[in-house]
N, C-alpha and C positions, 0 to 999 in steps of 0.2 A: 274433767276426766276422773276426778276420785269417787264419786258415786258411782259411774258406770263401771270403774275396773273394781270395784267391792262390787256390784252386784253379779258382773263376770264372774271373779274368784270363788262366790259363796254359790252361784248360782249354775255356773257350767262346769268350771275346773273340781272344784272340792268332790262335789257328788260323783262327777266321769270317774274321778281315782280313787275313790272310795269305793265303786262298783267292781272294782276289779281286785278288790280284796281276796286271797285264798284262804279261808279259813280250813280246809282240809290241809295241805301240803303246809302255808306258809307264806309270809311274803305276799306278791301281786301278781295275777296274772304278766307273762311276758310279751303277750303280741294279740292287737286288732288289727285285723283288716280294716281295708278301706270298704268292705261288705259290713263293715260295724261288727264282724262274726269273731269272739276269742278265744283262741287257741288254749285251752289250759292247759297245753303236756308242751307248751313250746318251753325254750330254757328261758332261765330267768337272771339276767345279766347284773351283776355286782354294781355296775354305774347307774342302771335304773334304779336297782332299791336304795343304796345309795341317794340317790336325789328324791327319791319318794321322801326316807326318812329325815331329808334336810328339810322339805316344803312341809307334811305335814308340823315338824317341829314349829318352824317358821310359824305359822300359818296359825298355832292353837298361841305362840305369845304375841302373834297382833291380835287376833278376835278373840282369846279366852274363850273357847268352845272346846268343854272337856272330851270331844265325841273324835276332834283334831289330835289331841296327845294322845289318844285310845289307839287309833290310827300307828300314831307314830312308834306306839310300843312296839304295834305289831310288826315296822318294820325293822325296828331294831331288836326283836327278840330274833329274826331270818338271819339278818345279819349276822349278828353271833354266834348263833348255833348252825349256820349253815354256809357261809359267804370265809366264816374266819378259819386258816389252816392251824390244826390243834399244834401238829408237827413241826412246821418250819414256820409258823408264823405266817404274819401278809393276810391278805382275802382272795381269792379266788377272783378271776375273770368271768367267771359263771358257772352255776350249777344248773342240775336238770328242772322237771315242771318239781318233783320229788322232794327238792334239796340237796340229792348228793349231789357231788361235783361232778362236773361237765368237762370245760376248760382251766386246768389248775394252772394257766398261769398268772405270774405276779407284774401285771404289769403297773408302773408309776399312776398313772391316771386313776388307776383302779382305787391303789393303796391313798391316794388325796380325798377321792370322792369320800369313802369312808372316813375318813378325817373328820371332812365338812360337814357328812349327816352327824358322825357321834359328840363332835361339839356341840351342834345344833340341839339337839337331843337333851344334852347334861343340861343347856340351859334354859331348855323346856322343863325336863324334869327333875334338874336336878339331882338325878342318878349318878352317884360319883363314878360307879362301876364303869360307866360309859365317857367316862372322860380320863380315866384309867387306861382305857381301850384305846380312843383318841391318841393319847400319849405315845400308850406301846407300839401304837401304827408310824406314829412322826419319827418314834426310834428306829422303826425300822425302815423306814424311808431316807433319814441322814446316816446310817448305817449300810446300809445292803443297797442302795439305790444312788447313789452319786461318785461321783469320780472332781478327780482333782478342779475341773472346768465347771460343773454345774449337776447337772442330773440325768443319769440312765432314765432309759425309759422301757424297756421291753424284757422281761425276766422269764426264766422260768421257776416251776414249781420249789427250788433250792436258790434260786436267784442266781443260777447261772445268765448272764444277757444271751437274747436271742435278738435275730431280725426283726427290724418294728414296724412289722405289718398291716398291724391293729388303726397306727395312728401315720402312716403314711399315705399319701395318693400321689394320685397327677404323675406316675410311671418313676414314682423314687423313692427310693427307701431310705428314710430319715435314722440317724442316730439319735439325735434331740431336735422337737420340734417347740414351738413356741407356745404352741396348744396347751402341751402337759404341763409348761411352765408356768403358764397363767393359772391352770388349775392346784398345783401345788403352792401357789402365791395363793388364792382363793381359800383354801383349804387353810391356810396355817395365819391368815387373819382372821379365821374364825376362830380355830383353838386360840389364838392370843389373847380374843376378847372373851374365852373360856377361863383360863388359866391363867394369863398377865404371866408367865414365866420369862427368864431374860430369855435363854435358851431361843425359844421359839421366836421371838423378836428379833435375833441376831441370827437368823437365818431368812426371817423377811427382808431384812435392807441389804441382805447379802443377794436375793433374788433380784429385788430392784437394781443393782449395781449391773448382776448378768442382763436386765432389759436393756436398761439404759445404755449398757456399754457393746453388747453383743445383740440382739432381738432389734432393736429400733434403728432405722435406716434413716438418719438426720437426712441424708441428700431428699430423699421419697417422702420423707415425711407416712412412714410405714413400717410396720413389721414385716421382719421376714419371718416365713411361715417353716422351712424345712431347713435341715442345717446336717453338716457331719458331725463326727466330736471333735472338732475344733472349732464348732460353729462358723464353719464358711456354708454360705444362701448354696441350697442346691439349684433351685428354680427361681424363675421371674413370677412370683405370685401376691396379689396382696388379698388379703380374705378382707373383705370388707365387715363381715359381721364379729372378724374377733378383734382386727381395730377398735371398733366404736363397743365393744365389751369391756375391750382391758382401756376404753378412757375412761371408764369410770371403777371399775372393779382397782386399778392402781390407785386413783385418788381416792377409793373408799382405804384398801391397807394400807396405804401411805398414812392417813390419816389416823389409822386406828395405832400404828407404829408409834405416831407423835414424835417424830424428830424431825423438828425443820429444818435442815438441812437437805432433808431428802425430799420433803415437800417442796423446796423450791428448787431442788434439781429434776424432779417428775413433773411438775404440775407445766411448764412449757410441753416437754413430749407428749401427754392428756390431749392437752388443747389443740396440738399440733395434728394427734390423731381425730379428735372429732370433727375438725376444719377440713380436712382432706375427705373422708368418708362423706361431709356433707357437698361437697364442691364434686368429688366425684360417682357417688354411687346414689345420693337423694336425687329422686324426678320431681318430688311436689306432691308424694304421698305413700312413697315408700323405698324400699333400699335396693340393689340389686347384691349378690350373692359374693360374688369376687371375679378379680382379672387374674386370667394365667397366661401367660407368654403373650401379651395384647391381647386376650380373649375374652371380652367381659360376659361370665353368668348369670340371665338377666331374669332368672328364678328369683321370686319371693319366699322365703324358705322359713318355716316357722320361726326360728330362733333366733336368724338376723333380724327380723322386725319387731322379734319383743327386745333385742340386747339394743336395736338402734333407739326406740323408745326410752328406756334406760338411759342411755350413754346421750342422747342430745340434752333430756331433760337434766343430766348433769351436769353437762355443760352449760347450759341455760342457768342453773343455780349457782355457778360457778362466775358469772358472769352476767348478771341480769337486763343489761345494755344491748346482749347476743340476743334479741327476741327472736331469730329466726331459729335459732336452738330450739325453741320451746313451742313454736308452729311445725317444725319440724317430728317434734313429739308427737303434738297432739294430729298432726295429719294420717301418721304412719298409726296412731293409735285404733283411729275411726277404720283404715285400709284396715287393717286384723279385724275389727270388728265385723266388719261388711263382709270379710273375702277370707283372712284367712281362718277365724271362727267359723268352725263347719255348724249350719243352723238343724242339722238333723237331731231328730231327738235321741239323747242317749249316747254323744258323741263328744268330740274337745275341738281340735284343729286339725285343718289337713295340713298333711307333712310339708306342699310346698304348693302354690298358685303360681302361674304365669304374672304379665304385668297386669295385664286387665283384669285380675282374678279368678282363672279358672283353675280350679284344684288337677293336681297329678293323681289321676285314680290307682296310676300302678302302686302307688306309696303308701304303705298303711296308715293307722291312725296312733300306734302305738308298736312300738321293737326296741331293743334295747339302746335306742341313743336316745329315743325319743319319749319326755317325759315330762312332771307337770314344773319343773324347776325353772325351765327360762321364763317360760308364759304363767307360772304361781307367782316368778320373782318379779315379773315385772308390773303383774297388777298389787304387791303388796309391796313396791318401791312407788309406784305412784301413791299409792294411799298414806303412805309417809313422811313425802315429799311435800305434802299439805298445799301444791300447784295444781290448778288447775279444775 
């Protein structure tokens, strides 16, 4: 797998998001059709550049290709000068094709992603100013974004809370869902391996505690997905692609935490999640999407199949007796390559394939959720995995 997902990443991923470079306005383009046609005046969403400047970061300290951190300036000078509130602090939910703001509000997920690029970033370049920034984001996320239980999620432009429309579905309006959780856990093991501050480490094992104790469904052997603030489950849902994400994304910050104790109170829940996603949602060469109320989504969707790649192949290293972990990888790898890598030229992935492979034409190829972060991450976690 490691030569082909390096010649994927340098050869279809790198160049598609490089293409879509604004050097007028700023930033990246925010939207491809499924016509391959892009929109320059669409908005440009804080979670896409966000992930832009986390991959190319990424991406320039595996390959050392100075043309990668060029890149990532450029998303991190958008960032700054456009994404970040001078006034109240926080980044913006989006701005327009311009850079001015769009959407000023402050939502959690937003305030993470930026986290996770500006760490990324510091330790690309080494720019303290950007882990400075990093910092004052984490302050104002344990500050203006949490409540006595865990963490707010939907703010507005003064961080007043609002309704969290942004990151609820399935006909319910979540207070806290598990999503932003996992992504503020994502985000704050990267500044840790930034910064090594205690601070920031004693808010990771405080996040692991709300999993473990609130988020993880020992009967199911699954996360609940939506929650009130009390974190009672509002729906019967198991998302299959953020299971098999957060089994390896927890025992990557667990790991970087380094207190075993809590490595061996997470690493059963891990295992427990990639056993069930493989028993229930793997056919023999790729994932389905999620069950809600008995209802399995039997959509192939970009991101579950690059996080299921990820999450079994972790599994599999976690336990190397588990070979079906590691067939299970490499199966779901070949399925992306064959079906969900769009082979036109000048393209990246379609947003979602049926089982057989047949792409959703309605779905573009690029909007603001969709980005080169899962499918960047997943071919340069194989290339370091040194399996396969």
């Amino acid at each position: 797998m490691i030569n082909e997902a390096k010649q994927h990443l340098t050869g279809t991923i790198i160049p598609f998001w490089k293409n879509l470079r604004d050097d007028e306005y700023g930033g990246y383009s925010g939207y491809v059709g499924f016509d391959l046609k892009t929109d320059k005046k669409a908005l440009k969403g804080c979670i896409l550049n966000s992930r832009i400047l986390w991959f190319f970061s990424q991406a320039y300290m595996l390959l050392k290709d100075e043309s990668l951190l060029e890149e990532a300036r450029h998303a991190y000078a958008f960032l700054i000068h456009n994404f970040t509130d001078k006034k109240y602090g926080g980044v913006y939910w989006s701005v327009n094709f311009d850079g001015t703001p769009a959407d000023t509000a402050k939502h959690t997920y937003c305030q993470a992603f930026a986290v996770y690029g500006l760490a990324a970033y510091y330790m690309a370049s080494k720019d303290e100013k950007a882990l400075d920034e990093a910092l004052a984001l984490f302050d104002i996320i344990e500050s203006r974004c949490t409540d006595e239980k865990g963490y707010l999620e939907s703010l507005d432009r003064q961080f007043g809370q609002t309704e969290n429309d942004k990151l609820s579905e399935n006909g319910v309006m979540a207070s806290k869902t598990m999503n932003t959780l996992l992504h503020v856990f994502e985000a704050y093991a990267e500044l840790y391996i930034a910064c090594r501050k205690p601070g920031v480490k004693k808010r990771l094992l405080h996040i692991l505690d709300i999993f473990a104790d609130k988020i993880y469904n020992p009967k199911l052997q699954r996360q609940e997905v939506f929650f009130d603030g009390n974190y009672n489950s509002l729906i019967d849902m198991q998302s299959y692609g953020h299971d098999i994400e957060t089994s390896w994304l927890i025992d990557r910050g667990t790991a970087i935490a380094g207190e075993k104790a809590y490595v061996e109170k997470m690493a059963p829940i891990t295992s427990a999640l990639a056993e069930k996603v493989y028993k229930k949602a793997y056919d023999g060469r790729s994932i389905d999407n999620e069950c809600v109320r008995g209802v399995t989504d039997t959509a192939r969707v970009w991101w579950v199949q690059a996080e299921a790649v990820n999450g079994f192949l972790n599994a599999y290293m976690k336990n190397n007796e588990k070979v079906e972990y590691l067939h299970a990888a490499e199966n779901i790898f070949d399925f992306i390559r064959k079906y969900v890598a769009d082979k036109r030229k000048g393209s990246e992935w379609f947003w979602r394939v049926d089982r057989e492979g047949r792409p959703d034409t309605a779905k573009p190829i690029v909007e603001p959720w969709k980005c080169p972060y899962h499918n960047g991450r997943m071919c340069m976690e194989i290339i370091r995995s040194n399996v396969g």
